[in-house]
N, C-alpha and C positions, 0 to 999 in steps of 0.2 A: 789648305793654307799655303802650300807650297807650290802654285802652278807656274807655268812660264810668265812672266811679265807680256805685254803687247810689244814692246818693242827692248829687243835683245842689244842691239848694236853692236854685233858680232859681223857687219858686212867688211871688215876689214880682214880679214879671212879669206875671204875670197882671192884668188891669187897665189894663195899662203901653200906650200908644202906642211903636208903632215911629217915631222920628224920622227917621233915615237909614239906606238903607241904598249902602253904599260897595263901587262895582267896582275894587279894584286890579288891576296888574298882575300879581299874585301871591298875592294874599286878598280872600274877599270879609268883611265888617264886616256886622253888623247892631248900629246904634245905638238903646235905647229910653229912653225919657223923662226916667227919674230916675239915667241915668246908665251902665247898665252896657252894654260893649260885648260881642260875643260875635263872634271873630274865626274864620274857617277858613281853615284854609291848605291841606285838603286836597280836599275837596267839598260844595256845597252844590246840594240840588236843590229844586226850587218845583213846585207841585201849585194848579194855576188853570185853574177851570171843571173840575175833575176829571180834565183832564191832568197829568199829572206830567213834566216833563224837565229833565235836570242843566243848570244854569246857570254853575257854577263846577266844574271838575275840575284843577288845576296852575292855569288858566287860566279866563277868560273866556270862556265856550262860548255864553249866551244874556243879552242884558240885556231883549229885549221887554218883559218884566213886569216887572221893577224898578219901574216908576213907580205900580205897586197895592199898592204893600206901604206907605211912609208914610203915617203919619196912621190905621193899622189899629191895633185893640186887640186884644191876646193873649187869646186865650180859652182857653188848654191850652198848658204843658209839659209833654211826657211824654217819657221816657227808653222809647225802645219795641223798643230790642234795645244789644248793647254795646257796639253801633257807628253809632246811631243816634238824634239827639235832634230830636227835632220841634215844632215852633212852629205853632200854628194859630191863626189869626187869625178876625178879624170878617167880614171879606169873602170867604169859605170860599176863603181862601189857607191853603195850608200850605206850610212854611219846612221843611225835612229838613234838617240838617245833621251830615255824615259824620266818624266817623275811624277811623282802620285799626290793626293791629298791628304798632307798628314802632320805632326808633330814636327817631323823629322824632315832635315834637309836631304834633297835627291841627287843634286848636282850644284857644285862648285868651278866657277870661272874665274880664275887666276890672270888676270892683266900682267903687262912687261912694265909695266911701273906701279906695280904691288898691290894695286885695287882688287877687290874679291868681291865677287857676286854671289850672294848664297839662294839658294832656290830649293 
């Protein structure tokens, strides 16, 4: 029920510094510059130094690398399966974040002029 749509229109990103990104108790947040937020509620995994491992799954699993990801400029959104969108940054970080087939929403995108994407 919940897959990625075919087209995100999140290329304005690109360009875009990551400001924060935010470990909840129950979502991780990735904040970037001009404003829009892009929440998950379901998993988010990180790809540094060319490891890859899930950092958020329900939960908080790894925050190690959190502190490479601010201040990094998006160089690539790609929608790269339909359950799969991926952020890759300047500091050959890559940002995956997940969502499933289900009842329940995966990921929330926050526009700078209040529009909400629910996925």
């Amino acid at each position: 029920m919940y897959i990625l749509p075919n087209e995100l229109n999140l290329e304005e990103l690109v360009g875009q510094e990551v400001n924060m990104i935010c470990a909840g108790p129950y979502d991780a947040q990735i904040k970037f510059e001009k404003g829009v937020t892009i929440q998950s509620l379901f998993k988010l995994a990180g790809e540094v130094d060319g490891k890859t491992s899930v950092w958020f799954s329900g939960e908080w699993i790894d925050t190690s690398n959190l502190l490479k990801i601010p201040k990094q400029e998006v160089v690539a959104v790609l929608r790269k399966s339909d359950t799969e969108l991926q952020i890759k940054l300047s500091n050959n970080v890559m940002l995956t974040i997940y969502t499933e087939e289900s009842q329940y929403e995966s990921i929330n995108i926050s526009m700078p002029n209040g529009a909400l994407e629910v996925i």
